[in-house]
N, CA, C, O and CB atoms as a CASP TS submission, in Angstrom:
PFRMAT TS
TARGET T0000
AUTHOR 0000-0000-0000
METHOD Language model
MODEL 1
PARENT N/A
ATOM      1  N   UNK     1       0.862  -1.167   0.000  1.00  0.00           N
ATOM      2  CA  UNK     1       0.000   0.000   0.000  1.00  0.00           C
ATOM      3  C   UNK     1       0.905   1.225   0.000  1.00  0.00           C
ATOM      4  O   UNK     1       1.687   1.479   0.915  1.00  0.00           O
ATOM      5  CB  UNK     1      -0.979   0.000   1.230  1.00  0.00           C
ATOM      6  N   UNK     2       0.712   2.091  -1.279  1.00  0.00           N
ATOM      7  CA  UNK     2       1.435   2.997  -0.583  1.00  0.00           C
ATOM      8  C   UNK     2       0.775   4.594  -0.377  1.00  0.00           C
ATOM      9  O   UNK     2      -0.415   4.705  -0.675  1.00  0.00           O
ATOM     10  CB  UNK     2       2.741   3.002  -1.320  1.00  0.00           C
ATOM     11  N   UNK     3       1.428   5.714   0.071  1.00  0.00           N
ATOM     12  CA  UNK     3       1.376   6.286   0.537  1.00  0.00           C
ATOM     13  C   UNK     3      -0.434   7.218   0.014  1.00  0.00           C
ATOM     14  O   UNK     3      -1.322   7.587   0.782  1.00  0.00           O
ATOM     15  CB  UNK     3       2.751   6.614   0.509  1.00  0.00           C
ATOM     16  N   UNK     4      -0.397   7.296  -1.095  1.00  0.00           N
ATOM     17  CA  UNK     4      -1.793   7.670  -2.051  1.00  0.00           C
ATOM     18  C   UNK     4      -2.790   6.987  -1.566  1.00  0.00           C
ATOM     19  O   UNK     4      -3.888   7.524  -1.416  1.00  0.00           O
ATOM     20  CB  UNK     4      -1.772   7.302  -3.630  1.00  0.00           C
ATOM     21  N   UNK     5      -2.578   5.754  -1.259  1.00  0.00           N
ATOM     22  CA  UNK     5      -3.697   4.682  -0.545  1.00  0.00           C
ATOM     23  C   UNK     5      -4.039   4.930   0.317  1.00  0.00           C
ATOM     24  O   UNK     5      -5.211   4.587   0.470  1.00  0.00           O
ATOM     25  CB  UNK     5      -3.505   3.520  -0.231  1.00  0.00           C
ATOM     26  N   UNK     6      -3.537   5.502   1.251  1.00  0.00           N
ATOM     27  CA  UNK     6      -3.816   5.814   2.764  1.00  0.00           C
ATOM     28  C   UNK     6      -4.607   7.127   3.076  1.00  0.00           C
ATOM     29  O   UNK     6      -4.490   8.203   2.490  1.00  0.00           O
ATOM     30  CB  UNK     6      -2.446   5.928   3.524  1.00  0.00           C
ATOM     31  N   UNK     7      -5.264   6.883   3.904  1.00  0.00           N
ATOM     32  CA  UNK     7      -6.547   8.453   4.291  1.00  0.00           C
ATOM     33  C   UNK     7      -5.643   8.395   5.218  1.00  0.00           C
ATOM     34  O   UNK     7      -4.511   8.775   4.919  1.00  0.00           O
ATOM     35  CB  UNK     7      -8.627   8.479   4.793  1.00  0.00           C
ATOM     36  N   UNK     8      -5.878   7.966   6.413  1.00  0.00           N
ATOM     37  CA  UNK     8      -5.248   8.016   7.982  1.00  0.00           C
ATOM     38  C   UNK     8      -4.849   6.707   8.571  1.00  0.00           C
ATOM     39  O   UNK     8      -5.114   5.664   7.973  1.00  0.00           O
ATOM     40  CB  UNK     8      -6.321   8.604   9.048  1.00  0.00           C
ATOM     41  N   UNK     9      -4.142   6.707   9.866  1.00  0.00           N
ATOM     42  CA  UNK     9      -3.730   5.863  10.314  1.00  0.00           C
ATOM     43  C   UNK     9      -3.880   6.188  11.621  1.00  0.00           C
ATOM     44  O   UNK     9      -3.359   7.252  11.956  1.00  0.00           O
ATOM     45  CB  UNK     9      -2.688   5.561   9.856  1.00  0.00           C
ATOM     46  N   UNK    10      -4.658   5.332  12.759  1.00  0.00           N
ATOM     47  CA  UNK    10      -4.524   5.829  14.049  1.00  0.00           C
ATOM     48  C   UNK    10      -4.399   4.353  15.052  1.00  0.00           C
ATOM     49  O   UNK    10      -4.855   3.243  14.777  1.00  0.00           O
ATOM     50  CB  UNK    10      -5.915   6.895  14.390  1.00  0.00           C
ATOM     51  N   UNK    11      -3.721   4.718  16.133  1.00  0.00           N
ATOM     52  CA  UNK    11      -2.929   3.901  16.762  1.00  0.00           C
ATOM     53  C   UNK    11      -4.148   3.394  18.287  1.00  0.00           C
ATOM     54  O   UNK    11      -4.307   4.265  19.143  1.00  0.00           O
ATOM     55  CB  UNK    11      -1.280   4.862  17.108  1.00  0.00           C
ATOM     56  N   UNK    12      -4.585   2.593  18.399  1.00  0.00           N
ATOM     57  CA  UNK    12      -5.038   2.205  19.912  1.00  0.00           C
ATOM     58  C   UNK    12      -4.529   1.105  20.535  1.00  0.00           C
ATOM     59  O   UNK    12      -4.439  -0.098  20.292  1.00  0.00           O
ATOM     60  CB  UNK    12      -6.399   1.966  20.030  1.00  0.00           C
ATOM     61  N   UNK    13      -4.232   1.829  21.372  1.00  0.00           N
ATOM     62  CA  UNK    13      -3.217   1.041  22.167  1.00  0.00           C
ATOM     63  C   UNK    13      -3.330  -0.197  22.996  1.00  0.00           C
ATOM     64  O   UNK    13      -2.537  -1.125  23.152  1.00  0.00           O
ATOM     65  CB  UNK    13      -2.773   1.806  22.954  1.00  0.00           C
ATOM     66  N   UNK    14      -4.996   0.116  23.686  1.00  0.00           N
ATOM     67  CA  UNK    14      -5.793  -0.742  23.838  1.00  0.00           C
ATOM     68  C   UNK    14      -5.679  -2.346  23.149  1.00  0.00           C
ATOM     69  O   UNK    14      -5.502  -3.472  23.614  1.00  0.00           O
ATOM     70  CB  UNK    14      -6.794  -0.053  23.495  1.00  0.00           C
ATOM     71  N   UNK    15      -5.864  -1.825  21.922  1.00  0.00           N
ATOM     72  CA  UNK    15      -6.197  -3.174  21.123  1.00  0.00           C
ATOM     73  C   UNK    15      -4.911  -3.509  20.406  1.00  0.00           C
ATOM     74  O   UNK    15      -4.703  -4.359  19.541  1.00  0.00           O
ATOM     75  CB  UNK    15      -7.490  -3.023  19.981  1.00  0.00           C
ATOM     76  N   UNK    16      -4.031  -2.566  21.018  1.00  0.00           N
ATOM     77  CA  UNK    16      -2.586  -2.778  20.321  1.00  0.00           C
ATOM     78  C   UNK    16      -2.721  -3.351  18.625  1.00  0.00           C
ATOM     79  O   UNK    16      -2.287  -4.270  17.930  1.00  0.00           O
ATOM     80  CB  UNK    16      -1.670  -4.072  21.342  1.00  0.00           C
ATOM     81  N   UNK    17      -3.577  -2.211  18.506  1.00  0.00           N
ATOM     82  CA  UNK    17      -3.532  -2.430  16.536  1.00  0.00           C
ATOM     83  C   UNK    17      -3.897  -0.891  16.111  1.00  0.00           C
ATOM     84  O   UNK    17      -4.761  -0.137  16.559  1.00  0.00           O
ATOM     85  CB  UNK    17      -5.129  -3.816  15.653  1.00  0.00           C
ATOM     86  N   UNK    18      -2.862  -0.693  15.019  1.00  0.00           N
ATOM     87  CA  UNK    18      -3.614   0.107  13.858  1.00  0.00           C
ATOM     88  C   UNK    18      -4.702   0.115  13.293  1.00  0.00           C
ATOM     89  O   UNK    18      -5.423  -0.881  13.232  1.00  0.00           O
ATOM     90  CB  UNK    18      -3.195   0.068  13.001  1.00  0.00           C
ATOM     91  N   UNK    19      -5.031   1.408  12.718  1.00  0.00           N
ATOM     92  CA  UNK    19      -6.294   1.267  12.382  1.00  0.00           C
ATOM     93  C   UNK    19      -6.426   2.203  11.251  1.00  0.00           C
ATOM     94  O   UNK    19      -6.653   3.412  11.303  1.00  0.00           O
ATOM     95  CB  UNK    19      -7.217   1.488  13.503  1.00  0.00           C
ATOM     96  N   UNK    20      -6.239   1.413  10.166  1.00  0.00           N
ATOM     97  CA  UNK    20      -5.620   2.165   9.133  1.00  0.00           C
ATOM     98  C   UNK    20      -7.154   2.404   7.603  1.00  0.00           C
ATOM     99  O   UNK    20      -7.593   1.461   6.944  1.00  0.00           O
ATOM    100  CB  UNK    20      -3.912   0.990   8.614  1.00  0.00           C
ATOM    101  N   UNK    21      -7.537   3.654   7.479  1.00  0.00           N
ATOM    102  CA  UNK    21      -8.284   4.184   6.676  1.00  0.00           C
ATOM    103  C   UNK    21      -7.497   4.158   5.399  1.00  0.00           C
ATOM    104  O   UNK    21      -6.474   4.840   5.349  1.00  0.00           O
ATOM    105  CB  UNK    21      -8.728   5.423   7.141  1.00  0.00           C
ATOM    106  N   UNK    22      -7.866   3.440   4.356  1.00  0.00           N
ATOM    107  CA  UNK    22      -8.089   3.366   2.847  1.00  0.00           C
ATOM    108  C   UNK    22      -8.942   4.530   2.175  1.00  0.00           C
ATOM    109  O   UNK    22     -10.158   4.624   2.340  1.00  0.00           O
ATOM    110  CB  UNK    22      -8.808   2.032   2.542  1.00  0.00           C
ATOM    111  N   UNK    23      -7.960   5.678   1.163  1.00  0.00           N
ATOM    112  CA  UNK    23      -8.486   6.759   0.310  1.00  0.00           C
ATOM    113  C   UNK    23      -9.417   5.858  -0.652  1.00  0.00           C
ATOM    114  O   UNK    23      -9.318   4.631  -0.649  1.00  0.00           O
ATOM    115  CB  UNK    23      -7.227   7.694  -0.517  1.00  0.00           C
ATOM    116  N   UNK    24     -10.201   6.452  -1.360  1.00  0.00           N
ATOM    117  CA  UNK    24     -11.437   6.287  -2.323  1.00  0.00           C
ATOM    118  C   UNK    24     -10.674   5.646  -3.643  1.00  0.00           C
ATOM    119  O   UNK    24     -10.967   4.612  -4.243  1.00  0.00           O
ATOM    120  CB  UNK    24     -12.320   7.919  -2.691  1.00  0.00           C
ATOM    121  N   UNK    25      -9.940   6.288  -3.824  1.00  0.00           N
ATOM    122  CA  UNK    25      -8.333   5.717  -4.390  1.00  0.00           C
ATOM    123  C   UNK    25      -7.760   4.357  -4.342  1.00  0.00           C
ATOM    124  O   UNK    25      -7.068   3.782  -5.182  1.00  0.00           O
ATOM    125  CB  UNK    25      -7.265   6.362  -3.653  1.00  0.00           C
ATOM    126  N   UNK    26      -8.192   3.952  -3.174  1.00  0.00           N
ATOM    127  CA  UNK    26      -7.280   2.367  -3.518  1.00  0.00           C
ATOM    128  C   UNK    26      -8.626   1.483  -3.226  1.00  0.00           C
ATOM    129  O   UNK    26      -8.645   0.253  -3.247  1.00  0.00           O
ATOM    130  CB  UNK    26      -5.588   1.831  -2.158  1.00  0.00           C
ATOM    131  N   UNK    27      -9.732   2.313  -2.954  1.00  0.00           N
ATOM    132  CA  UNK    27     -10.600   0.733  -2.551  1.00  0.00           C
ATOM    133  C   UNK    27     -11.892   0.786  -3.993  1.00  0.00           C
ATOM    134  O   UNK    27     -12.769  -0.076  -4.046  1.00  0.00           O
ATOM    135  CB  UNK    27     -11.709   0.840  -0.327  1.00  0.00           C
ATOM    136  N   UNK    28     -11.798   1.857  -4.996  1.00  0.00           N
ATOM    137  CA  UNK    28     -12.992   1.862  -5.734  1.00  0.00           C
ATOM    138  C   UNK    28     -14.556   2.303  -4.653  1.00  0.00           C
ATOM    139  O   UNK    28     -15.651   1.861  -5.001  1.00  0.00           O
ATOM    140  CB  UNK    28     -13.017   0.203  -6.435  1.00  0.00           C
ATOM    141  N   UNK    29     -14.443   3.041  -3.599  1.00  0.00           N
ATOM    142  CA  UNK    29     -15.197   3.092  -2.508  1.00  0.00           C
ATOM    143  C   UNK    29     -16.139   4.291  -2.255  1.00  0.00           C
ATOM    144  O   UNK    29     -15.667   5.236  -2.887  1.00  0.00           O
ATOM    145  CB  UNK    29     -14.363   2.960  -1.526  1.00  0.00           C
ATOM    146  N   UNK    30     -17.125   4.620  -1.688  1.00  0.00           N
ATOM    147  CA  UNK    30     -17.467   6.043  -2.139  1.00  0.00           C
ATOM    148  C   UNK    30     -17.033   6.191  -0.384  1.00  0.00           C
ATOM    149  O   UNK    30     -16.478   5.308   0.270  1.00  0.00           O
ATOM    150  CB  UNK    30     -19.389   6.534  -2.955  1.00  0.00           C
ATOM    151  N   UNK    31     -17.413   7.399   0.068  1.00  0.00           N
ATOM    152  CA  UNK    31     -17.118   7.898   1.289  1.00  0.00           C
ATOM    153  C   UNK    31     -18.356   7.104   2.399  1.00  0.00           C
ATOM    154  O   UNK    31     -18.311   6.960   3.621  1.00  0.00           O
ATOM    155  CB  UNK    31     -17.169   9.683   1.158  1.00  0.00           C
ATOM    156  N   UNK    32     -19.020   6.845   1.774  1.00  0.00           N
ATOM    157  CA  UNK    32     -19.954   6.096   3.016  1.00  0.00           C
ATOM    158  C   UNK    32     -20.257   4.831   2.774  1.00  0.00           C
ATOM    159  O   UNK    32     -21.233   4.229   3.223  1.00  0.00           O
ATOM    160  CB  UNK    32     -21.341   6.705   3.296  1.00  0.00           C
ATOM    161  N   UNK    33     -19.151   4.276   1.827  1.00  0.00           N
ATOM    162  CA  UNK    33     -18.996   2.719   1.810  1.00  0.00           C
ATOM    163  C   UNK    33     -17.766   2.163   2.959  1.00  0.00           C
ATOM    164  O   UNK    33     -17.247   3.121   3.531  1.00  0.00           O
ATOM    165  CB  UNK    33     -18.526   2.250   0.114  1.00  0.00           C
ATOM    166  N   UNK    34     -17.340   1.114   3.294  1.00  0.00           N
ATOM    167  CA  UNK    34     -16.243   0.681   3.954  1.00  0.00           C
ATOM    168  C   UNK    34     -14.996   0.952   3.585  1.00  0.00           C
ATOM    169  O   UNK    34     -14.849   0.922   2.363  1.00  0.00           O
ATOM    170  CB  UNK    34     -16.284  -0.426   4.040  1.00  0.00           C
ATOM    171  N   UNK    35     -14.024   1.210   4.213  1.00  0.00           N
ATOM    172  CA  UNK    35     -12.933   1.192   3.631  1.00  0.00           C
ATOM    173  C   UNK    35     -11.113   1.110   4.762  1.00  0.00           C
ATOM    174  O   UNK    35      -9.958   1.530   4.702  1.00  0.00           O
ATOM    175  CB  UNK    35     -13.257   2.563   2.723  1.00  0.00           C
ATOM    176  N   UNK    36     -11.986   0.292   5.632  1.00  0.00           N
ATOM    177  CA  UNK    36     -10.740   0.228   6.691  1.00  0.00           C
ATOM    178  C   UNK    36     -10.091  -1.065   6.857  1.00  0.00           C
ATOM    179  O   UNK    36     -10.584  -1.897   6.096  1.00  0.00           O
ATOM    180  CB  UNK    36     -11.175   0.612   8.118  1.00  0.00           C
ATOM    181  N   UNK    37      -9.243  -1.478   7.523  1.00  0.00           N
ATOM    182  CA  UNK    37      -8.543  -2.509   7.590  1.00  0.00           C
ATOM    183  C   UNK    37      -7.925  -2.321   8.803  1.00  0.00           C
ATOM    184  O   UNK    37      -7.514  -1.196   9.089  1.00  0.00           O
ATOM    185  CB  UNK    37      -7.743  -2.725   6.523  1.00  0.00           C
ATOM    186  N   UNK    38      -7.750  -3.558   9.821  1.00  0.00           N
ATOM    187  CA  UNK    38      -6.799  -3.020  11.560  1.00  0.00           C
ATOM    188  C   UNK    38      -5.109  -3.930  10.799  1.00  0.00           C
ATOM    189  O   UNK    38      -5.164  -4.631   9.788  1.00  0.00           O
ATOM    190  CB  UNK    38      -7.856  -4.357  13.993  1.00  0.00           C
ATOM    191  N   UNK    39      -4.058  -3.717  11.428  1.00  0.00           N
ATOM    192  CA  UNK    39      -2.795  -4.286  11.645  1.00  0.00           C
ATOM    193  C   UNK    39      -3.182  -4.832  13.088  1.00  0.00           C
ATOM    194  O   UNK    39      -4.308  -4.548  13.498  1.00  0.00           O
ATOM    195  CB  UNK    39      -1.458  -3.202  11.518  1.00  0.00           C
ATOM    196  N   UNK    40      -2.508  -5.443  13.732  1.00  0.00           N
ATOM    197  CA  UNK    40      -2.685  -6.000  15.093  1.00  0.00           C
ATOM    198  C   UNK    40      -0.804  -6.493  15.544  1.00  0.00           C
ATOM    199  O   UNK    40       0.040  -7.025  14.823  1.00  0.00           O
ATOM    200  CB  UNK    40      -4.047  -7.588  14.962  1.00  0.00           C
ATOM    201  N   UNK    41      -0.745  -6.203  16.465  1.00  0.00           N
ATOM    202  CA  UNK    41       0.954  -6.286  17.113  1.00  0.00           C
ATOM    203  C   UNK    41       0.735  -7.242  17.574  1.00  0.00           C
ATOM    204  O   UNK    41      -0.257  -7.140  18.295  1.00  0.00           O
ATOM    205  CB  UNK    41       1.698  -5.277  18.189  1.00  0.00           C
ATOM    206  N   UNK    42       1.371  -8.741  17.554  1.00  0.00           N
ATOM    207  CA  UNK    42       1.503  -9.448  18.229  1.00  0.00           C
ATOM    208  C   UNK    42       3.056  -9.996  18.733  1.00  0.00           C
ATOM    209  O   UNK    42       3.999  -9.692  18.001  1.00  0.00           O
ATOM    210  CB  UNK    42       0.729 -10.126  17.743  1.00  0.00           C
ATOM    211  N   UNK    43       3.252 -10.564  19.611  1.00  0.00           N
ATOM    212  CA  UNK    43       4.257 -10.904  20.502  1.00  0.00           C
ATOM    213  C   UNK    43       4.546 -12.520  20.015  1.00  0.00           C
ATOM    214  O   UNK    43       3.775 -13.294  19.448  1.00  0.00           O
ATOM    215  CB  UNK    43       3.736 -10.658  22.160  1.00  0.00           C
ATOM    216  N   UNK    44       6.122 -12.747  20.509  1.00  0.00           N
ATOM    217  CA  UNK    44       6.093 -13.956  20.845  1.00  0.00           C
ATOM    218  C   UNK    44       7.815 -14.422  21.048  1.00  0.00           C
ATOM    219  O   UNK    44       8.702 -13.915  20.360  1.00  0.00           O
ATOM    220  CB  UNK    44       5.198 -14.731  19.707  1.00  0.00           C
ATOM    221  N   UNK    45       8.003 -15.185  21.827  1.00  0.00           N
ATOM    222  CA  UNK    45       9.632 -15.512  21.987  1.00  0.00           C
ATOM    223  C   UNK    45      10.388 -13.874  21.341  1.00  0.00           C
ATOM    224  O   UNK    45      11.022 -13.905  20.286  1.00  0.00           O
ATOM    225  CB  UNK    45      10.178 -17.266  20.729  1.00  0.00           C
ATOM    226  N   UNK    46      10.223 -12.629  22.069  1.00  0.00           N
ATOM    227  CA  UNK    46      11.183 -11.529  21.963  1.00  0.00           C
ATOM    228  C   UNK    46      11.309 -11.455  20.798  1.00  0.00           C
ATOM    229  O   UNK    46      12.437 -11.282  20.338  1.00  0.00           O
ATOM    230  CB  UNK    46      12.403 -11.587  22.573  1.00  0.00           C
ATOM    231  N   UNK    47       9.672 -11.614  19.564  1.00  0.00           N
ATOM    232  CA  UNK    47       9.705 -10.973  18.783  1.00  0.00           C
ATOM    233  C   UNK    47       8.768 -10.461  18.632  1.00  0.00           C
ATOM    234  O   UNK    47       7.888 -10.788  19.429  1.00  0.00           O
ATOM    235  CB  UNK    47      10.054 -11.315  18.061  1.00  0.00           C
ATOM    236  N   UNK    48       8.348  -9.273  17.450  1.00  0.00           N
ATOM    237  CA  UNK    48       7.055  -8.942  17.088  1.00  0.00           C
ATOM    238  C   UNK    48       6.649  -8.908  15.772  1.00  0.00           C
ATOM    239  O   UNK    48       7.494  -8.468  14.992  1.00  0.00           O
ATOM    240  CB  UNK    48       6.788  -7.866  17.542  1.00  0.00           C
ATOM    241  N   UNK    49       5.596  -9.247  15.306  1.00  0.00           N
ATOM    242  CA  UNK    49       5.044  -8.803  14.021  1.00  0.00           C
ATOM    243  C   UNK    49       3.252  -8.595  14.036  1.00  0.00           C
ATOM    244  O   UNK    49       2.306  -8.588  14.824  1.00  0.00           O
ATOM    245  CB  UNK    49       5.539 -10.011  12.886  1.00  0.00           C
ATOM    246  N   UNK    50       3.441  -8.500  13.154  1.00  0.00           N
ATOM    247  CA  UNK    50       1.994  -7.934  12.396  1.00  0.00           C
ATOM    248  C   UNK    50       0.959  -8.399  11.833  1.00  0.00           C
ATOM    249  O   UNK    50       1.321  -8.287  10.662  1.00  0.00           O
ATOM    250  CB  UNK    50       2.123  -7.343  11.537  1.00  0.00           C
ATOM    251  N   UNK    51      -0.207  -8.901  11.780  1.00  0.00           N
ATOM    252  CA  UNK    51      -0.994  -9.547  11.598  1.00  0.00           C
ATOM    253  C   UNK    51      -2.814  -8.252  11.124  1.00  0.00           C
ATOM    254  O   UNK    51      -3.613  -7.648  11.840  1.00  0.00           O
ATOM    255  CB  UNK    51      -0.771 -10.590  13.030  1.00  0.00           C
ATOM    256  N   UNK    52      -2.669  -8.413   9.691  1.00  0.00           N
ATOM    257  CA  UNK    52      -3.447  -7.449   8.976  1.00  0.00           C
ATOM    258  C   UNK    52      -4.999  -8.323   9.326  1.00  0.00           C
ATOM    259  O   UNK    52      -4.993  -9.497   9.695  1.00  0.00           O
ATOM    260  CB  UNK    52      -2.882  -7.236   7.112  1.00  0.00           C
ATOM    261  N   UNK    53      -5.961  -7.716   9.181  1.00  0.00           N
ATOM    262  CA  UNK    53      -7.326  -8.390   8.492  1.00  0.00           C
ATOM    263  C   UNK    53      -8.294  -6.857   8.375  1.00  0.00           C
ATOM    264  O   UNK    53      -8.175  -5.649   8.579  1.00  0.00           O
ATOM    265  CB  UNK    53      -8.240  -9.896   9.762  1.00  0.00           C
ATOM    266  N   UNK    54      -9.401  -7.979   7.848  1.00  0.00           N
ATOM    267  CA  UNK    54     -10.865  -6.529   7.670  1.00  0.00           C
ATOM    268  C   UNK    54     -11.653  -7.323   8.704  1.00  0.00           C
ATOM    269  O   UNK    54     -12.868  -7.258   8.517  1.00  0.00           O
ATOM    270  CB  UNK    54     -12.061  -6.239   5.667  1.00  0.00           C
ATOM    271  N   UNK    55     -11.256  -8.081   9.781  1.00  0.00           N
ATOM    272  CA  UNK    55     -12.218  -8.125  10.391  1.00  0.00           C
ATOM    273  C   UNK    55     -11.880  -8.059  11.833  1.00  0.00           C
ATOM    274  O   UNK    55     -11.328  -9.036  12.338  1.00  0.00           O
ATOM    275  CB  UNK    55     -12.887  -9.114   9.987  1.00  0.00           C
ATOM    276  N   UNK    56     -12.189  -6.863  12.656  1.00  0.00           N
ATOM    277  CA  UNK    56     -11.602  -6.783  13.828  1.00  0.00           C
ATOM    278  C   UNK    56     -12.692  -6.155  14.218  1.00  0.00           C
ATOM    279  O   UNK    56     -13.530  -5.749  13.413  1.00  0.00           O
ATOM    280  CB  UNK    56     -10.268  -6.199  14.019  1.00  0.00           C
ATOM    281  N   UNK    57     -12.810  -5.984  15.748  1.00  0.00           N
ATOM    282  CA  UNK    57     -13.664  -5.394  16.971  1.00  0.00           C
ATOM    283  C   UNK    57     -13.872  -3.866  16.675  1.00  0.00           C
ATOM    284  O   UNK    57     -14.799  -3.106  16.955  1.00  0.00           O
ATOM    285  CB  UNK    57     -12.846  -5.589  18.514  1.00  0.00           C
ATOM    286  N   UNK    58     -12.875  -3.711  16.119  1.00  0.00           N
ATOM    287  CA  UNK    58     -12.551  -1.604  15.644  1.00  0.00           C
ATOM    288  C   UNK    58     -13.272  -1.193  14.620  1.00  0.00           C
ATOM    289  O   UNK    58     -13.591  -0.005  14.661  1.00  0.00           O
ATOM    290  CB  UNK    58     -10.834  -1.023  14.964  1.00  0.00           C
ATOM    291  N   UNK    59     -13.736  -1.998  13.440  1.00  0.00           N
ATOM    292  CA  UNK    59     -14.406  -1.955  12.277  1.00  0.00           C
ATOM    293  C   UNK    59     -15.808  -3.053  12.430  1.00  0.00           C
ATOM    294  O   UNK    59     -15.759  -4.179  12.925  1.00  0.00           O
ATOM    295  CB  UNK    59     -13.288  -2.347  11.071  1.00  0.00           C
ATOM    296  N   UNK    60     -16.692  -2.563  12.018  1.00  0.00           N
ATOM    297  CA  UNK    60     -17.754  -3.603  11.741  1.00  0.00           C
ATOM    298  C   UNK    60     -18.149  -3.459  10.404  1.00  0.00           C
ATOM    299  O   UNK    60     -17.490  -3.953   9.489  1.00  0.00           O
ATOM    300  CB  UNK    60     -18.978  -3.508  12.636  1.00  0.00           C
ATOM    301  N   UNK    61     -19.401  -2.678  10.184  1.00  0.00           N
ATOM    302  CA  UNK    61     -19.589  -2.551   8.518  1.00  0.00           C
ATOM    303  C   UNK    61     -18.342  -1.447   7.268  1.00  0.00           C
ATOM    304  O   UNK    61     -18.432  -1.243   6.057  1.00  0.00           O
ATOM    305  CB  UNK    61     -21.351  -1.727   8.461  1.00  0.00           C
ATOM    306  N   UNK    62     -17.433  -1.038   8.167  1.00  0.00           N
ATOM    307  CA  UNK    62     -16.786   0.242   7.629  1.00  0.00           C
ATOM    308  C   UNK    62     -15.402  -0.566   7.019  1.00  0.00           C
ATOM    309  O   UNK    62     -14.425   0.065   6.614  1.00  0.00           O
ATOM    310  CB  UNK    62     -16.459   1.608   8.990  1.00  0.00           C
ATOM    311  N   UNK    63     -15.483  -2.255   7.016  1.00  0.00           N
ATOM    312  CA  UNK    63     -14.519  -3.245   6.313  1.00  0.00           C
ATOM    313  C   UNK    63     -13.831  -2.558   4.961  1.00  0.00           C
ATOM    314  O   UNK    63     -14.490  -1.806   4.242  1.00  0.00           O
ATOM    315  CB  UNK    63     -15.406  -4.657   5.863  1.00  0.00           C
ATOM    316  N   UNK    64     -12.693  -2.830   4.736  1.00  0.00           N
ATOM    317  CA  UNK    64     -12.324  -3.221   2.985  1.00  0.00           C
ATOM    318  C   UNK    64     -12.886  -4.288   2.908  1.00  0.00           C
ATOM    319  O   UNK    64     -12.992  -5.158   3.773  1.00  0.00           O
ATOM    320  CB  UNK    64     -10.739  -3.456   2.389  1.00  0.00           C
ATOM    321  N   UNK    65     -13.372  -4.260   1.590  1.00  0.00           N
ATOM    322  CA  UNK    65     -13.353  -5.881   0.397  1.00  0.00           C
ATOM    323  C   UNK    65     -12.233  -6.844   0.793  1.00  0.00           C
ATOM    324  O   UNK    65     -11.378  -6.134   1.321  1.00  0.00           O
ATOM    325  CB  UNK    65     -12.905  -5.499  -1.541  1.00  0.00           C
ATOM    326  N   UNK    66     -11.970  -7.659   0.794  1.00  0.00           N
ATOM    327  CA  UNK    66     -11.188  -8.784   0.734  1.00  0.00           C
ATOM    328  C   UNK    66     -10.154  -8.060  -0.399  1.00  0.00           C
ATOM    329  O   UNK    66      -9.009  -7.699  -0.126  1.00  0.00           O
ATOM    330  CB  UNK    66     -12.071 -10.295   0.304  1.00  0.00           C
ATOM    331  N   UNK    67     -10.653  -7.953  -1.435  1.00  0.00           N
ATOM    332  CA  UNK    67      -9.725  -7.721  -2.848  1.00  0.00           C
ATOM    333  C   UNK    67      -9.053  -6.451  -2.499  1.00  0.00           C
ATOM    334  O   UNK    67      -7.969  -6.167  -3.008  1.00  0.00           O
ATOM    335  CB  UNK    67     -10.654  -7.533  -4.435  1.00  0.00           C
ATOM    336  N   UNK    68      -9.629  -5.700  -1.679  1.00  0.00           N
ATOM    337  CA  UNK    68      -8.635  -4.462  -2.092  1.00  0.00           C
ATOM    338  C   UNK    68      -7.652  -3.857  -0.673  1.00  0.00           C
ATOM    339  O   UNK    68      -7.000  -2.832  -0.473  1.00  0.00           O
ATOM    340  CB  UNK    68      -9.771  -3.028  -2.736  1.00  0.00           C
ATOM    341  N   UNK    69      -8.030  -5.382   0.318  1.00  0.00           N
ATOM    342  CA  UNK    69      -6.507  -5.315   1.511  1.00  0.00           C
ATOM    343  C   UNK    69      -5.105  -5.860   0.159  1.00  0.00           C
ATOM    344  O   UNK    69      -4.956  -6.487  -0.889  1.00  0.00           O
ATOM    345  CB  UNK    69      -6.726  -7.156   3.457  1.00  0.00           C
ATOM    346  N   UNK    70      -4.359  -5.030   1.217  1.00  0.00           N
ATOM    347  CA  UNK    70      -2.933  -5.141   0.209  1.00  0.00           C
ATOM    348  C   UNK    70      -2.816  -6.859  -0.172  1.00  0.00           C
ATOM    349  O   UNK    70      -3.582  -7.787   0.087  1.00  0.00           O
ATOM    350  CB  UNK    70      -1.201  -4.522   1.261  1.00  0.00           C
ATOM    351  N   UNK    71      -2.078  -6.833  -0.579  1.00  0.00           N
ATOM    352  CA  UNK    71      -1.929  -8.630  -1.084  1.00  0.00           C
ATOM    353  C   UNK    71      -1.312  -9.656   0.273  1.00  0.00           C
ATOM    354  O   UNK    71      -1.917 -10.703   0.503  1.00  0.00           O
ATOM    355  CB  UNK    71      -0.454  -8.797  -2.660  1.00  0.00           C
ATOM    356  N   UNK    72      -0.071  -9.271   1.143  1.00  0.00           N
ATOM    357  CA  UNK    72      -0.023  -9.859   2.082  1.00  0.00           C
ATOM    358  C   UNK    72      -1.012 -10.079   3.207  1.00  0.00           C
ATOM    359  O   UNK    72      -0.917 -10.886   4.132  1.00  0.00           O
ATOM    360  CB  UNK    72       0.804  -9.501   2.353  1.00  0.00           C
ATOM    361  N   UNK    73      -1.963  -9.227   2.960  1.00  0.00           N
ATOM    362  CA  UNK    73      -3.366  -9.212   3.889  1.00  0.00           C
ATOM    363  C   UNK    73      -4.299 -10.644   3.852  1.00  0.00           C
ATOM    364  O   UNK    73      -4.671 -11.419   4.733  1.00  0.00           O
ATOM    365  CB  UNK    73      -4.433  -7.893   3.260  1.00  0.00           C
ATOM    366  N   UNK    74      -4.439 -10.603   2.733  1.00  0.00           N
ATOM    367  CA  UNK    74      -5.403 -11.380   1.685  1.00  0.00           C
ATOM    368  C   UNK    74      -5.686 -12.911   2.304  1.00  0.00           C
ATOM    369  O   UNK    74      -4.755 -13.716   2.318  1.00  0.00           O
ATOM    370  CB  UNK    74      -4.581 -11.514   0.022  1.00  0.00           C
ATOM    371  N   UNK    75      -6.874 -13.243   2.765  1.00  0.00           N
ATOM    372  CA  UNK    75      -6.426 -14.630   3.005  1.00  0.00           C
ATOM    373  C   UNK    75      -7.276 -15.767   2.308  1.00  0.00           C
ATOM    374  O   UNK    75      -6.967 -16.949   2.459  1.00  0.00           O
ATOM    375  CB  UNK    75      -6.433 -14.867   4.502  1.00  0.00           C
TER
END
């Protein structure tokens, strides 16, 4: 995804995930269709990574499509 793709990005800490807004631009989307996706931080043996989806507690109907999370998203 890059930078054109992105509306906003906001951080809760809570849920220790991003919460990252998709421009009209990368999803084919109008403004009162869906267009979000969470990252999620996870832990493990003193490492971390990242774990994308459209379906998290932070988003309900305001999802991306399946097709238009980046490709490592995709499942």
């Amino acid at each position: 995804v890059n930078d054109e793709m992105i509306e906003s990005v906001s951080w809760h800490p809570e849920e220790r995930s991003l919460l990252v807004a998709l421009s009209t631009k990368a999803t084919n989307a109008t403004k009162d269709n869906g267009k979000y996706f969470v990252v999620t931080m996870k832990t493990a043996e003193k490492s971390i990574h990242w774990q994308c989806s459209n379906q998290h507690p932070l988003i309900t109907e305001k999802a991306v499509h399946n097709n238009d999370l980046p490709p490592s998203c995709r499942s």
